[in-house]
C-alpha positions in Angstrom: -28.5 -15.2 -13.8 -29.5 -16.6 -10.5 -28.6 -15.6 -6.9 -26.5 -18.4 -6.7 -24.3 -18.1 -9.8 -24.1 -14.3 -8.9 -22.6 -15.1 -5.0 -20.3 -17.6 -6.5 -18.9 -15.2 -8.9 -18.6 -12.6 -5.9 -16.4 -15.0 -4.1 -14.1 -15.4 -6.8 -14.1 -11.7 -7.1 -13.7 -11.4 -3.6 -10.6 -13.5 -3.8 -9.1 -10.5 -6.1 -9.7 -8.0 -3.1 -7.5 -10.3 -1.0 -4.1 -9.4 0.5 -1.5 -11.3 -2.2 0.5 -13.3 -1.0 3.6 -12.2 0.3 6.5 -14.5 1.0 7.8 -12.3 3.8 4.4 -12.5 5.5 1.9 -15.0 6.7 -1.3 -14.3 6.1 -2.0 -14.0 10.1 0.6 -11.5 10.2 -0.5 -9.5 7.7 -4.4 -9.5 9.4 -2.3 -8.5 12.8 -1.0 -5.5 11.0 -3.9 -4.4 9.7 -5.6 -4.6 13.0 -3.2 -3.2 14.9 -3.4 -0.1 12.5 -7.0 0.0 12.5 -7.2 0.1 16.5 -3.7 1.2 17.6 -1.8 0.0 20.0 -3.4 -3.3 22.0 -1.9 -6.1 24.8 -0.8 -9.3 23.5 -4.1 -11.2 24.9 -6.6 -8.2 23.1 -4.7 -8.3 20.0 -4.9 -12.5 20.2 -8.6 -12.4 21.1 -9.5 -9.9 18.3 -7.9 -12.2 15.5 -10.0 -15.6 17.1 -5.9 -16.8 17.7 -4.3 -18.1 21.1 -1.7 -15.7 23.0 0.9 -17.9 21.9 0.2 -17.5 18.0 0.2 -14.1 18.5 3.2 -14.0 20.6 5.3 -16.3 17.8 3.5 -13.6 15.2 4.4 -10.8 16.9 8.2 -11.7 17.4 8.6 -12.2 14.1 7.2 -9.0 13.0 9.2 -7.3 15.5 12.7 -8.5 13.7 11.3 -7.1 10.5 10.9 -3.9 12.2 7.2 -3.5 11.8 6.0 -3.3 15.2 7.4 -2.8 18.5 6.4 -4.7 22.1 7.2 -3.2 25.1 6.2 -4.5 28.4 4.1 -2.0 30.9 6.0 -0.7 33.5 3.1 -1.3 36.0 2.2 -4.8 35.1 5.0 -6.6 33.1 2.9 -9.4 32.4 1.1 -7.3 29.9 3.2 -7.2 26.8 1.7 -3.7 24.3 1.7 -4.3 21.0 2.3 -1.1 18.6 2.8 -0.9 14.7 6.0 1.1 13.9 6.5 3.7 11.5 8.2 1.2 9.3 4.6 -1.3 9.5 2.5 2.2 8.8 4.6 2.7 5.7 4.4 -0.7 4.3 0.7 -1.2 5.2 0.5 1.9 3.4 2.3 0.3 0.5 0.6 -2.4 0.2 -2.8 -0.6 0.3 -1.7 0.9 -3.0 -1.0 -1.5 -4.9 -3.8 -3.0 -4.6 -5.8 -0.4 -5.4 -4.1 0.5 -8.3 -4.6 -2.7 -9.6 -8.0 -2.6 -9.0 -8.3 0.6 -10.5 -7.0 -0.8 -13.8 -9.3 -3.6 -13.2 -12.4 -1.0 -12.9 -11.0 0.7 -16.0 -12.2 -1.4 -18.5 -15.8 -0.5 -17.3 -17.5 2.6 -19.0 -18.5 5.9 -17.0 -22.1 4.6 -16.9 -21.0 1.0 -15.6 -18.5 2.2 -13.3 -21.6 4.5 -11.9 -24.0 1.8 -11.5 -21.4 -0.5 -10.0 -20.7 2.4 -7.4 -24.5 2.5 -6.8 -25.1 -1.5 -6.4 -22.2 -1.9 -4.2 -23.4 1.1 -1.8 -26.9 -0.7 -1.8 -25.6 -4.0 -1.0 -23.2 -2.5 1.7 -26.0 -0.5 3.3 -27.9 -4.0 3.3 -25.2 -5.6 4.9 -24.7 -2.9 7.6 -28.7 -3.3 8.3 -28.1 -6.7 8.7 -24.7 -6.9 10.4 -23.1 -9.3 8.0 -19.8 -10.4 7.8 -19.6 -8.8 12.0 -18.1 -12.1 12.9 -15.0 -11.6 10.3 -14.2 -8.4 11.9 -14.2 -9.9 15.1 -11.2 -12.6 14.3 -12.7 -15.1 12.1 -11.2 -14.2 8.9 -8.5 -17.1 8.6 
């Protein structure tokens, strides 16, 4: 097998790990919610400049999410330009949700590896992701470009 073939067939994998598509949600929401849960509460511009989006996407974004009742924006009383952005206990929950059924599909997914393959799959992954720490791939995808 060559390097190639392998990284082509850890995209397509990759494309299993993927949120699935929800009809309620755009896929730039749903990356808002998950950042917003993973840093907490943020401003309208931080939030839009962590996701590589303008204020205005975000803005449009967040609205909507606000009328399902997964997040909340409230203006600061000092500065009311400055719009906070916070995931509600509604969002939690269905991030939560979501979350879990996607790993229990992967979990049946895993299962129809053996003990022994499951093991070595656990130890090539943690190799690879220690190699990718070391080398700080996929940094720029964290910081917004994951679109």
């Amino acid at each position: 097998m060559t390097t190639e073939r392998l990284a082509e067939d850890l995209i397509s994998f990759s494309r299993l790990l993927r949120p699935g598509r929800r009809p309620e949600l755009t896929p730039e929401q749903y990356w808002l919610l998950r950042h917003i849960r993973r840093t907490g509460p943020l401003s309208m511009g931080e939030l839009a400049a962590a996701l590589g989006i303008t204020t205005g996407s975000a803005t449009v974004a967040c609205q909507r999410l606000e009328k399902t009742g997964m997040i909340s924006r409230q203006r600061q009383a000092e500065d009311e330009r400055i719009v906070i952005v916070a995931l509600t206990d509604l969002g939690q929950v269905q991030i939560d949700i979501w979350r879990q059924q996607k790993r229990d599909a992967l979990v049946q997914l895993l299962a129809v590896l053996n003990p022994d393959e499951q093991q070595e799959l656990q130890r090539l992954i943690e190799r690879l992701l220690e190699e990718a720490d070391v080398q700080d791939f996929g940094k720029e995808r964290e910081n917004g470009s994951h679109h």
